[in-house]
C-alpha positions as CSV (number, residue, x, y, z in Angstrom):
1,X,51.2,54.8,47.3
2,X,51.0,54.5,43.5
3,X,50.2,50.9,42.2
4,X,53.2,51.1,39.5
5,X,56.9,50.7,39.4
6,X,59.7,50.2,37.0
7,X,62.5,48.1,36.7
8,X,65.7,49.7,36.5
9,X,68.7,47.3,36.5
10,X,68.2,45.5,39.6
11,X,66.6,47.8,41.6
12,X,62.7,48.8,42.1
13,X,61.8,52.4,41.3
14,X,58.8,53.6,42.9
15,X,57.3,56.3,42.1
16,X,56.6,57.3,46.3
17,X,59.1,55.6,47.2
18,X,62.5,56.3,45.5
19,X,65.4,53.7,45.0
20,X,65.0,50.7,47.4
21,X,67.6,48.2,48.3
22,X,69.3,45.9,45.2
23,X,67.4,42.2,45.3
24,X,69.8,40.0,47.5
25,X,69.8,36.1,46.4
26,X,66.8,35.2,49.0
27,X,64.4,37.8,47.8
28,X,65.4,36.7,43.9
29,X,64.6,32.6,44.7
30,X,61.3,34.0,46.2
31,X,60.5,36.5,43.6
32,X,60.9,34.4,40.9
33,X,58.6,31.3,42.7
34,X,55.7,34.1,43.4
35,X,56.1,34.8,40.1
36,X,55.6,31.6,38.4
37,X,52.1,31.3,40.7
38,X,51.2,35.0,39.7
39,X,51.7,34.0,36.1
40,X,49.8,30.8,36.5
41,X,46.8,32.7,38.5
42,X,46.8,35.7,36.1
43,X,47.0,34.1,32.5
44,X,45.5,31.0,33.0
45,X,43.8,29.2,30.6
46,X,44.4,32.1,28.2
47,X,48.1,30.8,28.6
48,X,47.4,27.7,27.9
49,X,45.5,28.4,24.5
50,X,48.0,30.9,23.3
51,X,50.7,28.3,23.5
52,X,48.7,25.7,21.9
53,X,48.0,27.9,19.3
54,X,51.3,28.6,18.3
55,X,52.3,25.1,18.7
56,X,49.7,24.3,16.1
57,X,50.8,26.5,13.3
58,X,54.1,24.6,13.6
59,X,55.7,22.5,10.6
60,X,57.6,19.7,11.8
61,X,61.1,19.3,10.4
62,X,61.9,16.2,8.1
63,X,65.2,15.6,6.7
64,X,65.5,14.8,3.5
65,X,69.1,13.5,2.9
66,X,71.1,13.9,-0.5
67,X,72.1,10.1,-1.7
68,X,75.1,10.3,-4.4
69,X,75.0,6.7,-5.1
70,X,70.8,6.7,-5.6
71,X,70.6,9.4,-7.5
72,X,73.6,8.4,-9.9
73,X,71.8,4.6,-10.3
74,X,68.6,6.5,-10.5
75,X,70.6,8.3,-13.8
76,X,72.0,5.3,-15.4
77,X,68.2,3.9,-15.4
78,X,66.2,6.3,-17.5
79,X,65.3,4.9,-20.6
80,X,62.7,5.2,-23.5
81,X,60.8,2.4,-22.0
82,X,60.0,4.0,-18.7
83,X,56.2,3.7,-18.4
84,X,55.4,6.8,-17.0
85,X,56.9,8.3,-19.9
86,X,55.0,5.8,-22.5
87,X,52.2,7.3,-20.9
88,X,53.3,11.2,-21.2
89,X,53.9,10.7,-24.7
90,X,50.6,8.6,-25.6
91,X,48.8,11.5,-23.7
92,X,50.7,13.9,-26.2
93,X,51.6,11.8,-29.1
94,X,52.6,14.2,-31.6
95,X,51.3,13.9,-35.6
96,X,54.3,13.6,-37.4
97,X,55.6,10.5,-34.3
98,X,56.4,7.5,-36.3
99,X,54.8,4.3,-35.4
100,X,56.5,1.0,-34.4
101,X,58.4,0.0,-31.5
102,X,61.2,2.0,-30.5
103,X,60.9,4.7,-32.7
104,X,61.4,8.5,-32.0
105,X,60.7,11.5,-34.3
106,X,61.7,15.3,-33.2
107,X,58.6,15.4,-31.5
108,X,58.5,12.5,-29.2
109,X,62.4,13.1,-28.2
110,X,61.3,16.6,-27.2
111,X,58.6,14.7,-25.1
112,X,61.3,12.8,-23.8
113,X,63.6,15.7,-22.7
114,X,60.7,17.7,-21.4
115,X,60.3,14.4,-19.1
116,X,64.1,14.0,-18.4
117,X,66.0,17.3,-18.9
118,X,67.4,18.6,-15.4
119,X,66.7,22.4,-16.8
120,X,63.1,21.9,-16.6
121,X,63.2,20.6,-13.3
122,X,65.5,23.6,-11.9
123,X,63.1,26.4,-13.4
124,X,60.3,24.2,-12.2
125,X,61.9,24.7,-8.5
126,X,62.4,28.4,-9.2
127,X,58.7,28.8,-9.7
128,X,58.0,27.1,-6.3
129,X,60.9,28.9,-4.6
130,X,58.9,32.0,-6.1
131,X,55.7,30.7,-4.9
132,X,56.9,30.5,-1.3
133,X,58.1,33.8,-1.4
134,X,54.4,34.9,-2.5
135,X,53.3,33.7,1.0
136,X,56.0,35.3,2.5
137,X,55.2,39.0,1.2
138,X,51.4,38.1,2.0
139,X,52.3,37.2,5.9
140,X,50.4,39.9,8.5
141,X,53.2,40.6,11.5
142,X,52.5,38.6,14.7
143,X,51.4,40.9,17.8
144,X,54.0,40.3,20.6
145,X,53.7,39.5,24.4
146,X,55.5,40.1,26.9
147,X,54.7,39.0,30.5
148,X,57.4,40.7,33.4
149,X,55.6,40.2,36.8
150,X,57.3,42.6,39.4
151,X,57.1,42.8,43.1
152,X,57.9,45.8,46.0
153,X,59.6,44.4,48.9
154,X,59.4,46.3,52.3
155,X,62.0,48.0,54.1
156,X,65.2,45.7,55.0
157,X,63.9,42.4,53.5
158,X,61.1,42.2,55.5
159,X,59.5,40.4,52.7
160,X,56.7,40.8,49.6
161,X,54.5,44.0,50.0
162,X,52.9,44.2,46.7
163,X,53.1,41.6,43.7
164,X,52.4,43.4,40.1
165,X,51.6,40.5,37.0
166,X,50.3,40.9,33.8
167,X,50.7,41.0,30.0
168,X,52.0,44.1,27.4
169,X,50.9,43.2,24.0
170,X,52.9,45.2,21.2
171,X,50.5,44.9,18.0
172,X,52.3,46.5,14.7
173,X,50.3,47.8,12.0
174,X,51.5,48.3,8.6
175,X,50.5,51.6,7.2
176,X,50.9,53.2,3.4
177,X,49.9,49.9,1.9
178,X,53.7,48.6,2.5
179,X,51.5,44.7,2.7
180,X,49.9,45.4,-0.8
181,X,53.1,46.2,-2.7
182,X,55.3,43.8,-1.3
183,X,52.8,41.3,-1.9
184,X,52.6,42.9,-5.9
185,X,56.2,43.0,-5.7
186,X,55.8,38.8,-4.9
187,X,53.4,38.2,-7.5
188,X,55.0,39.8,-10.7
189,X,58.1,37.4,-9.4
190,X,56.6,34.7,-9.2
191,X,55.0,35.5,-12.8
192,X,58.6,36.1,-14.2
193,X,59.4,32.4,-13.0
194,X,56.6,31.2,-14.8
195,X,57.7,32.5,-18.0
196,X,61.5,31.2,-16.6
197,X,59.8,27.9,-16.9
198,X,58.5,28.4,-20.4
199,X,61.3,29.9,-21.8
200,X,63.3,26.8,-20.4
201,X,61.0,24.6,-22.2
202,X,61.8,26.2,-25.4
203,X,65.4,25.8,-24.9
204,X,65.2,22.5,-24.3
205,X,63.3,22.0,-27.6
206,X,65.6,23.9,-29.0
207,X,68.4,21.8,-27.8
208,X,67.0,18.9,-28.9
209,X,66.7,19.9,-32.5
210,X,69.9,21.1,-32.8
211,X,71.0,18.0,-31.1
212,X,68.8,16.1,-33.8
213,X,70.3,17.9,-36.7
214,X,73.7,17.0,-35.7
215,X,72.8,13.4,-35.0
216,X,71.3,12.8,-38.4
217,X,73.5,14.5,-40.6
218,X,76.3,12.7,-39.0
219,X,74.5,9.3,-39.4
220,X,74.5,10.6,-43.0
221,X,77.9,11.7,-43.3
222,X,79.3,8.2,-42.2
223,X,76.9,6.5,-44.7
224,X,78.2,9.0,-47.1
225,X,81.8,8.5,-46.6
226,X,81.5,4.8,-46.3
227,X,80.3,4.8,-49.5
228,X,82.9,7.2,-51.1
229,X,85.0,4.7,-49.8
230,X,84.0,1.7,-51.3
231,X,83.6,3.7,-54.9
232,X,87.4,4.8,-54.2
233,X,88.1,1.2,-53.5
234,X,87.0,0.5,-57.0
235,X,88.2,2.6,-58.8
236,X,91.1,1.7,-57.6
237,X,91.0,-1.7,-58.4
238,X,90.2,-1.0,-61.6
239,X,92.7,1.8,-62.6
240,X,95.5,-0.8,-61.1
241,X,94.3,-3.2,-63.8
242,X,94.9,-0.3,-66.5
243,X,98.0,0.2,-65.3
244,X,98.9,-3.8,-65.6
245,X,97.4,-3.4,-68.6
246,X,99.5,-0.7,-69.8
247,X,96.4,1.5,-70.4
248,X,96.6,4.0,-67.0
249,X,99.8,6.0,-66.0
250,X,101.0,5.4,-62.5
251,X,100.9,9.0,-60.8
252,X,97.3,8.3,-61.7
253,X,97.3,5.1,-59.7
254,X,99.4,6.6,-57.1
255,X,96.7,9.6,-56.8
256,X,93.7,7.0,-56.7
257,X,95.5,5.4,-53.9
258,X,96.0,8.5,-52.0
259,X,92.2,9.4,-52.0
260,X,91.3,5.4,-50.8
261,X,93.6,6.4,-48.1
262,X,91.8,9.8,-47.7
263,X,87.9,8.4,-47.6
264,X,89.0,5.6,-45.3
265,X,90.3,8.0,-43.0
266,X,87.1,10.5,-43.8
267,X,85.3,7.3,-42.9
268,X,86.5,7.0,-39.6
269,X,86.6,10.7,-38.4
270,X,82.8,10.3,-39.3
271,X,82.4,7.4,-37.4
272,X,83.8,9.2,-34.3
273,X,81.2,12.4,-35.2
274,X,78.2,10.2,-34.4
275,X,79.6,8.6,-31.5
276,X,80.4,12.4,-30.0
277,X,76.9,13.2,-31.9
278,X,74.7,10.4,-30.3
279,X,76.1,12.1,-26.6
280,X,75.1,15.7,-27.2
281,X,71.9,14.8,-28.3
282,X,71.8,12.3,-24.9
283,X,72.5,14.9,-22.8
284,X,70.0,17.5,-24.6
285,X,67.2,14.6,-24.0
286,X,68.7,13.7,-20.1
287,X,69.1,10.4,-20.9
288,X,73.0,8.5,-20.8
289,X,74.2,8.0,-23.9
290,X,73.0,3.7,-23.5
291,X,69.7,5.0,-23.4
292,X,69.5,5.7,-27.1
293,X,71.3,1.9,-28.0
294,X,68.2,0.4,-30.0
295,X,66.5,3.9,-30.6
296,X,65.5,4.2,-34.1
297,X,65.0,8.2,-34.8
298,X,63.1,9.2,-37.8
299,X,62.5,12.6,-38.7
300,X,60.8,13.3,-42.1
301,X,60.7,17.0,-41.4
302,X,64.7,17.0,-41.7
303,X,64.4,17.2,-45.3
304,X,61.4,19.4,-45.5
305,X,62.3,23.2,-44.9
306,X,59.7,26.0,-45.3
307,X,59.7,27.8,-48.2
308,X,61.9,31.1,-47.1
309,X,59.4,33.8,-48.9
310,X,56.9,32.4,-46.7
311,X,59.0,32.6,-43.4
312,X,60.2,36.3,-44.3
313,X,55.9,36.8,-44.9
314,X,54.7,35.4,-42.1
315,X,53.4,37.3,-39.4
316,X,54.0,34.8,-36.7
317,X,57.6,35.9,-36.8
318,X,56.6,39.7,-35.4
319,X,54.3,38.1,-32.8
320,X,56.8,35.9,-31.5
321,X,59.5,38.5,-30.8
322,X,56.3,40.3,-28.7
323,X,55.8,37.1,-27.3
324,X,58.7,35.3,-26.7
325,X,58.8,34.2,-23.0
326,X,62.2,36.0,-21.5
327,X,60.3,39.1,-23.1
328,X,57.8,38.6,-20.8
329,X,60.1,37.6,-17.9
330,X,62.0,41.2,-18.2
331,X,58.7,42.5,-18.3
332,X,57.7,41.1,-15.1
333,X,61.0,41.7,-13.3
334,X,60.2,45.2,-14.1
335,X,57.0,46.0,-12.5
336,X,58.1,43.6,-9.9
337,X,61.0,46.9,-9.6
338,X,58.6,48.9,-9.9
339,X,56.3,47.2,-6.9
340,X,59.3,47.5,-5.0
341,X,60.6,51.2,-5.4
342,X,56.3,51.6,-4.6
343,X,56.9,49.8,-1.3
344,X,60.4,52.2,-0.6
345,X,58.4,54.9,-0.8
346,X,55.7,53.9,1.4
347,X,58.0,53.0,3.8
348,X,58.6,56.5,4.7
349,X,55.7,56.6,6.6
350,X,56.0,54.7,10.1
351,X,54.3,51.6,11.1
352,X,52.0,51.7,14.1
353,X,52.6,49.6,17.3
354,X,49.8,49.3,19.5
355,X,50.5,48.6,23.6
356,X,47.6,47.7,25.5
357,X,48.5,45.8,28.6
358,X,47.1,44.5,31.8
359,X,48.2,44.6,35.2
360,X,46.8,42.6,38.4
361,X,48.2,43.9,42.1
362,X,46.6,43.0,44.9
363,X,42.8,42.4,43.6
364,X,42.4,45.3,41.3
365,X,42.7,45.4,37.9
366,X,44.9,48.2,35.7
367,X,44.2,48.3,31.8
368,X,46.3,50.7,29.8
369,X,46.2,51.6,26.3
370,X,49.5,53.1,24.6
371,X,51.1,53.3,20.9
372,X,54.5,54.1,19.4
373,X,55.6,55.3,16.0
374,X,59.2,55.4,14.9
375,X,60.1,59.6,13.9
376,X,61.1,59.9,10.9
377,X,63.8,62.4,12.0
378,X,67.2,61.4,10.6
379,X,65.9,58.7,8.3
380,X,62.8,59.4,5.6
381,X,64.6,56.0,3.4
382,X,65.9,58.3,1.1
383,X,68.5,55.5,0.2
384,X,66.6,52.5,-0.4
385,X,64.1,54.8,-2.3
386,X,67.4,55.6,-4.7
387,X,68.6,52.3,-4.9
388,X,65.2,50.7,-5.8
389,X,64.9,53.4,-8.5
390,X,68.0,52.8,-9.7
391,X,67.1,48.8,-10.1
392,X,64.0,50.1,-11.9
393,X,66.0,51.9,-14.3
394,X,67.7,48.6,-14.4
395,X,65.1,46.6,-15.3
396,X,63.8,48.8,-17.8
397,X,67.6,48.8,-20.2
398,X,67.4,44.9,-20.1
399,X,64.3,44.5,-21.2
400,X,65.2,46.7,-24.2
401,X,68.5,45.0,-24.6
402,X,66.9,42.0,-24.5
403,X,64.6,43.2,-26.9
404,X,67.4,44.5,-29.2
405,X,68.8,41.4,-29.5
406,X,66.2,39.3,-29.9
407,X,64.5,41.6,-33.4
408,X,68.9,41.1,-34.1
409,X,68.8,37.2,-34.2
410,X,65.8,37.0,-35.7
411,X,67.3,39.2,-38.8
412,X,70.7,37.8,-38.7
413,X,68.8,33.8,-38.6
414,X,66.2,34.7,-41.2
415,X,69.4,36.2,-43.6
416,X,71.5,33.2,-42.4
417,X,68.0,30.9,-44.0
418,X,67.2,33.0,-47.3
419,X,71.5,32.3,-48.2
420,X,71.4,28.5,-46.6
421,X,68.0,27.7,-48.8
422,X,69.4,29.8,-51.8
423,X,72.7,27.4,-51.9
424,X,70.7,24.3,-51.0
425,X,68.8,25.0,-54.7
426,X,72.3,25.5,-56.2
427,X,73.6,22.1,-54.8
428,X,70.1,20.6,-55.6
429,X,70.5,21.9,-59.0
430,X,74.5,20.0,-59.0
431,X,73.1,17.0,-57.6
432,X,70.3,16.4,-60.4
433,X,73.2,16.9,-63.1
434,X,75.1,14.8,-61.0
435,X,72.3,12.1,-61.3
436,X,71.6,12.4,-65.1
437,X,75.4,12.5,-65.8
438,X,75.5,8.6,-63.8
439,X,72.7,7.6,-65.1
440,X,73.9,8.3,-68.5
441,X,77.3,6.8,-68.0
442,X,75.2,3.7,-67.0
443,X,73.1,4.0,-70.0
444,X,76.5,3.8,-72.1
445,X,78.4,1.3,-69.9
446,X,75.2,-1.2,-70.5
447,X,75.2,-0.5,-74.6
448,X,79.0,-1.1,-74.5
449,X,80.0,2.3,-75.5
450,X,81.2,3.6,-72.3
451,X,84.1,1.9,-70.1
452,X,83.6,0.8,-65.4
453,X,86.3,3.9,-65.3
454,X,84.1,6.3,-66.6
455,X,81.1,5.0,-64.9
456,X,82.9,4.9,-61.6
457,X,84.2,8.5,-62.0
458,X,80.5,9.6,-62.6
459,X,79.0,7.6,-59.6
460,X,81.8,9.0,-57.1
461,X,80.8,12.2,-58.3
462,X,77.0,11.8,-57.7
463,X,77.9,10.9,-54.0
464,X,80.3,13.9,-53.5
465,X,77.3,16.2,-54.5
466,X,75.2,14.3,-52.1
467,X,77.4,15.0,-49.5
468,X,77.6,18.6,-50.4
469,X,73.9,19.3,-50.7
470,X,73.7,17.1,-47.2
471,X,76.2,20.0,-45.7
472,X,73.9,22.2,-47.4
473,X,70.8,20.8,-45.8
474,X,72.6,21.3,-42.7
475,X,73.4,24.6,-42.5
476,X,69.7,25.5,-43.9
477,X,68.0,23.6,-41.0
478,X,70.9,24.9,-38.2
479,X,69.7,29.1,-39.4
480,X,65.8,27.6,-39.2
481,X,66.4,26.7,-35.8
482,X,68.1,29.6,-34.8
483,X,65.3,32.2,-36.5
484,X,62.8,29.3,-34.3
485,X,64.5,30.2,-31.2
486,X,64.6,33.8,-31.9
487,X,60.9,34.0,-32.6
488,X,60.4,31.4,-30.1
489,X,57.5,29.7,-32.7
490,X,58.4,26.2,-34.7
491,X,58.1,27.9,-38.3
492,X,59.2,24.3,-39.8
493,X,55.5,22.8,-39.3
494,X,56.0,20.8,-36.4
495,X,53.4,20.6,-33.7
496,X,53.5,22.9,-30.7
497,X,55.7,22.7,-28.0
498,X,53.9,20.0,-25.3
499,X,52.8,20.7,-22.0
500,X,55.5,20.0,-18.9
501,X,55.1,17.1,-16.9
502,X,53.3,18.0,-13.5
503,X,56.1,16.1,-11.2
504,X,59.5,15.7,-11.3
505,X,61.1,12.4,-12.3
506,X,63.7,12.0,-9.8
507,X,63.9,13.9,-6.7
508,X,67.0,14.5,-6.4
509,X,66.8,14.6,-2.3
510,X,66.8,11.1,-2.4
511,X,63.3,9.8,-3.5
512,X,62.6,8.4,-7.1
């Protein structure tokens, strides 16, 4: 009698044999109790090590609850005097940081958003998500087990004949270097994250400045209007006394009053600009808007702007566009594509699954060594191999978009900054005759040649110029930004962009 047989549904094939009698409910209750002491006898301590073995490779689940009421308090507590931040930006104080107590230049508020700003802390998790995933290509498939004992039963239910235990083992191994490319595939992702993560640090930065920019010219604005107010204000007065006088006409009067309505009004549409100002720039640093109550913000390099010969001369501006970091992320997305149309195409050749396996009946021993391998008969992959081609091809017209673009801004910026510093000299030029023209209606007023009218007409025109060249200045240092982001290099002379902070502020699972 041959020591094998094969389950089939709930009968026993035999090979001598044929088809014995279905299992009745007796012969199952005793089967499955012999087996449990044939799979006790048989595996053993072997048993007992595999499942200890897999019990130690186990993570342990821990919850990690979202609070909305922590991580809003958590929110409405960052400030400039947090002290792990004092001591992120002591460790990279920047050289143009003013001194003193509560004061910020462009360089320490970009500290502060790189310590604050939720965008870093999102690409910072897409680099870990990526990470993870690297381990996950790298993993070598687990070998399976399976343990089926079976039994022969005589004639009639007259009870057990033979009992049959032991262990298959299915062992698949990965052939064509499928493991090598997906594991390539991992790495250039993770790779592209990475430069995710940089590129997120210069939009932040350049977040900030823009923020900046608008914050201080409408600081300047206001002071500017408020002052165009109070010269209205006395002119005013003093073309009322004409008219008392009989010396002014009153359309003249009635015009002068018009334009004290007009700067008051100017004055507090201005007022509202920084108020909407101070926010932006809050929510570029990740900070509430109370954070910055106290704040003074200093930044001498708002009025210094790069001489725009030298910017259109400078080599750092072909560099950057090679080196800008979502360059280098399309790069990376690509021969990750092109890891993964490799691993398509090895994956029309079959893994191998090995089968050894052991059987124990009746004192003797059976050892068997088998394999199977999936024919490739109606299915060589041809599709994904299309389709991961086709995301190749893909990956390949953004980067050259992106590309496009980027040499694009750069050119439309760096035209934008040769016309902004062009009319900043012209205003410049305006607000120095604007200057001598006060200063000689001064000159006059204090000799007693020259009437307040006159002198007031030439000191509201000084400050109109200086609000001109201040819109000017403006629009000079919004196009230097813009050709900064596009070349991804600070071309104003401000220090390089500072590491990011190695852990995240606030967790925003809960923990702080």
């Amino acid at each position: 009698m041959s020591r094998r047989s094969v389950r089939a549904g709930h009968a026993i094939i035999a090979p001598d044999r044929g088809i014995e009698h279905p299992l009745n409910p007796c012969s199952i209750r005793q089967l499955f109790r012999r087996a449990a002491a044939l799979m006790a006898n048989a595996t053993g301590r072997t048993g007992t090590l595999v499942g200890l073995a897999v019990l130690a490779g186990c993570t342990a689940y821990v919850a990690r609850p979202i609070d909305p009421v922590q991580t809003e308090a958590a929110f409405r507590q960052r400030s400039f005097g947090d002290p792990r931040l004092q001591a992120y930006i002591a460790a990279n104080a920047p050289p143009d940081n003013p001194t003193g107590p509560g004061r910020f230049g462009f360089g320490a508020l970009t500290l502060v958003a790189m310590f604050y700003n939720p965008d870093i802390q999102a690409a910072r998790d897409r680099v870990g998500l990526a990470s993870a995933a690297e381990i996950v290509a790298g993993t070598i498939p687990n070998p399976a087990i399976a343990i089926g004992p079976s039994h022969e039963t005589g004639l009639a239910g007259t009870g057990f004949l033979n009992s049959i235990v032991g262990p298959t083992f299915d062992i698949p191994i990965e052939t064509a270097g499928k493991r090598g490319y997906r594991m390539a595939q991992a790495r250039h992702l993770s790779a592209a994250r990475a430069y995710d993560l940089l590129n997120a640090r210069w939009s932040v930065r350049g977040n900030v400045r823009s923020g900046l920019v608008a914050y201080l010219a409408a600081t300047r604005t206001l002071a500017l209007r408020q002052t165009e107010e109070s010269l209205q204000s006395a002119l005013l007065a003093l073309l009322e006394k004409s008219l008392a006088a009989g010396q002014a006409a009153a359309p003249t009067v009635f015009g002068a009053r018009a334009a004290v309505l007009d700067a008051r009004l100017a004055a507090k549409v201005a007022g509202s600009a920084v108020i909407d100002a101070k926010s932006a720039l809050a929510l570029a640093l990740g900070v509430p808007a109370s954070a910055l109550d106290g704040i003074a913000i200093a930044w001498p390099g708002f009025d210094r702007l790069p001489d725009s010969a030298g910017v259109l001369l400078d080599d750092t501006r072909k560099t950057g566009l090679l080196d800008r970091a979502d360059l280098q992320a399309a790069l990376a997305f690509y021969a990750a594509a092109e890891s993964a149309l490799q691993l398509e195409v090895a994956k029309q050749y079959p893994d191998i699954h090995l089968g050894p396996s052991y059987q124990y009946q009746e004192r003797a021993n059976f050892y068997t060594l088998g394999f199977s391998i999936p024919l490739p008969v109606f299915d060589q992959n041809q599709g994904p191999i299309a389709e991961a081609a086709a995301q190749r091809k893909q990956a390949a017209t953004q980067f050259v978009t992106l590309q496009e673009h980027a040499i694009q801004e750069a050119d439309r910026a760096l035209a934008q900054y040769v016309g902004a510093t062009s009319a900043l000299a012209d205003v410049d030029a305006a607000l120095t005759l604007a200057r001598r023209q006060e200063h000689a209606a001064q000159r006059l007023f204090d000799t007693g040649q020259g009437d307040s009218l006159s002198l007031g007409a030439a000191r509201l025109q000084r400050a109109l110029t200086e609000r001109g060249r201040l819109d000017a200045l403006v629009r000079a240092q919004t196009a230097l930004g813009l050709l900064e982001d596009a070349v991804q290099r600070p071309l104003g002379g401000e220090a390089p962009l500072p590491p990011i902070p190695l852990a995240p502020v606030v967790d925003v699972e809960g923990a702080t």
